[in-house]
N, C-alpha and C positions, 0 to 999 in steps of 0.2 A: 377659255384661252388663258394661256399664263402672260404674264404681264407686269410690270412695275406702274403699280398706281399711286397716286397722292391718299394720304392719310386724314381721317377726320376721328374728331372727339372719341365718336361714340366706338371707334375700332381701340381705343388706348388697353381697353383689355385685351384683348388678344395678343399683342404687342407686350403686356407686361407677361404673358403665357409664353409666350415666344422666349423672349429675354431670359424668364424665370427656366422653362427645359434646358435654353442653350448652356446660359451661366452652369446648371450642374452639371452637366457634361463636360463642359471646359475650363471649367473656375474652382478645383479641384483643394485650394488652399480656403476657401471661404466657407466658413460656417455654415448650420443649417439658419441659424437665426443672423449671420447674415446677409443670405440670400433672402429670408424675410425681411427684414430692415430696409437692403437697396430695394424690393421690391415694390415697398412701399413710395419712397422715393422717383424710383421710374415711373410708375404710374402718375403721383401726385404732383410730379413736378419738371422730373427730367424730360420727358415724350413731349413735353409742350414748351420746353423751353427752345427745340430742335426745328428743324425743317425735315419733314418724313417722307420717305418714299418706301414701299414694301413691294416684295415681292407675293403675286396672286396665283394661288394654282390653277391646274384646270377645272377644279372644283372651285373656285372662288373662295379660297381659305388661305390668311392670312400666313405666311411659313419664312418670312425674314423682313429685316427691316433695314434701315439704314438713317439714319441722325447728323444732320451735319446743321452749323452755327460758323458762321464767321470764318469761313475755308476750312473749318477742321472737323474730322469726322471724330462726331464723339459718342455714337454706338452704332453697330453694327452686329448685328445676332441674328442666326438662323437657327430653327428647328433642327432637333440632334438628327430626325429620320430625313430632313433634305441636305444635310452637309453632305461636301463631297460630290456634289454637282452643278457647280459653276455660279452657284445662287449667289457666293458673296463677292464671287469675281463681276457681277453682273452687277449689281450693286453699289458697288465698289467703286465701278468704271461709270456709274450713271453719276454717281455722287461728286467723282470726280469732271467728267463733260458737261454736267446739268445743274451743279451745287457748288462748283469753284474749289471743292474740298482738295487741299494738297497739304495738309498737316492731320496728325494723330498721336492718340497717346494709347498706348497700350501695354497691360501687364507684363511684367519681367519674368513674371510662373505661370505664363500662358505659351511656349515654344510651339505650338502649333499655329497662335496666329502670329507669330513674330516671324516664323518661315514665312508664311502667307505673303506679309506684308510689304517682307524685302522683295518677294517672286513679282510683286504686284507692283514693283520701281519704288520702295520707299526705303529712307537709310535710317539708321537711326543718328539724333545730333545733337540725344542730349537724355540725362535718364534723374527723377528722383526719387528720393527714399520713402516716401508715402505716397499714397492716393490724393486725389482732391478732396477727401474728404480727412487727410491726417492718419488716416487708417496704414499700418506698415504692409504696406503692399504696392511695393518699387514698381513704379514708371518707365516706362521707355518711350522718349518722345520721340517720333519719327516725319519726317516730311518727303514729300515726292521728289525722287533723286533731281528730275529737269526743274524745280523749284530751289533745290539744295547750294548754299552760296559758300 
C-alpha cells in the first residue's frame, strides 16, 4: 500500500539515493563532484538534522522524501521515474498540514520547481546570491502565500 511513513536511521540511504537520482535530473548546473560532495553531506548530516516523512510505494520502496526544521521545508526529492504524479504535491501538503512547514528555499536554475512551488501557494520574498553553503548558486526564498505579510 503507498503511504507517507516516518523515517528511521537505517532508511538515510536510500534517501541519500533518492536525492542523489532527483538532484541529476534536476540540478542540472552542479557538478558531477558536486553532487558527490552534497551527498556526502545529506547523508552525514543533513537527513538528521530534518524531521522526515517519505513517501512508500506499493512495493514498499522508498521513492520521495520531504525535510522540514522549524516551518521550512528544507528538502524535498522524488525519484526521477515517480515525478510527475502528484508525489511532491503530496508531500508537500503533508509537510505543510503535519510539519507547520510554510517557508522554503529553492534554487534560482531549477524553473521546474519554482513553477511547482508558486502552483502550490508559495511567493517568492526574497532571493540570495549563494547557497548555504557560499556556493554561487542563487536562492530563492519563498513562503506560503496565506503566511506572506
Amino acid at each position: 500500500m503507498e503511504e507517507i511513513c516516518e523515517v528511521t536511521e537505517s532508511q538515510f540511504e536510500r534517501l541519500a539515493d533518492v536525492w542523489e537520482a532527483s538532484v541529476k535530473a534536476t540540478h542540472d548546473f552542479l557538478t558531477e563532484q558536486d553532487v558527490l560532495s552534497l551527498r556526502l553531506k545529506v547523508l552525514n548530516d543533513y537527513l538528521a538534522a530534518v524531521t522526515l516523512r517519505a513517501y512508500k510505494d506499493e512495493q514498499g520502496s522508498l521513492q520521495g522524501f520531504v525535510g522540514v526544521s522549524n516551518g521550512k521545508v528544507e528538502m524535498l526529492f522524488i525519484s526521477p521515474e515517480y515525478r510527475g504524479l502528484g508525489i511532491g504535491k503530496l508531500l508537500l501538503n503533508y509537510a505543510i498540514n503535519h510539519l507547520g512547514a510554510t517557508e522554503l528555499d529553492v534554487n534560482e536554475q531549477n524553473p521546474l520547481a519554482i513553477a511547482f512551488y508558486k502552483h502550490m501557494g508559495f511567493k517568492v520574498i526574497g532571493r540570495s546570491l549563494v547557497d548555504s553553503l557560499g556556493n554561487p548558486f542563487p536562492l530563492l526564498h519563498m513562503k506560503l502565500e496565506i503566511f506572506y505579510k
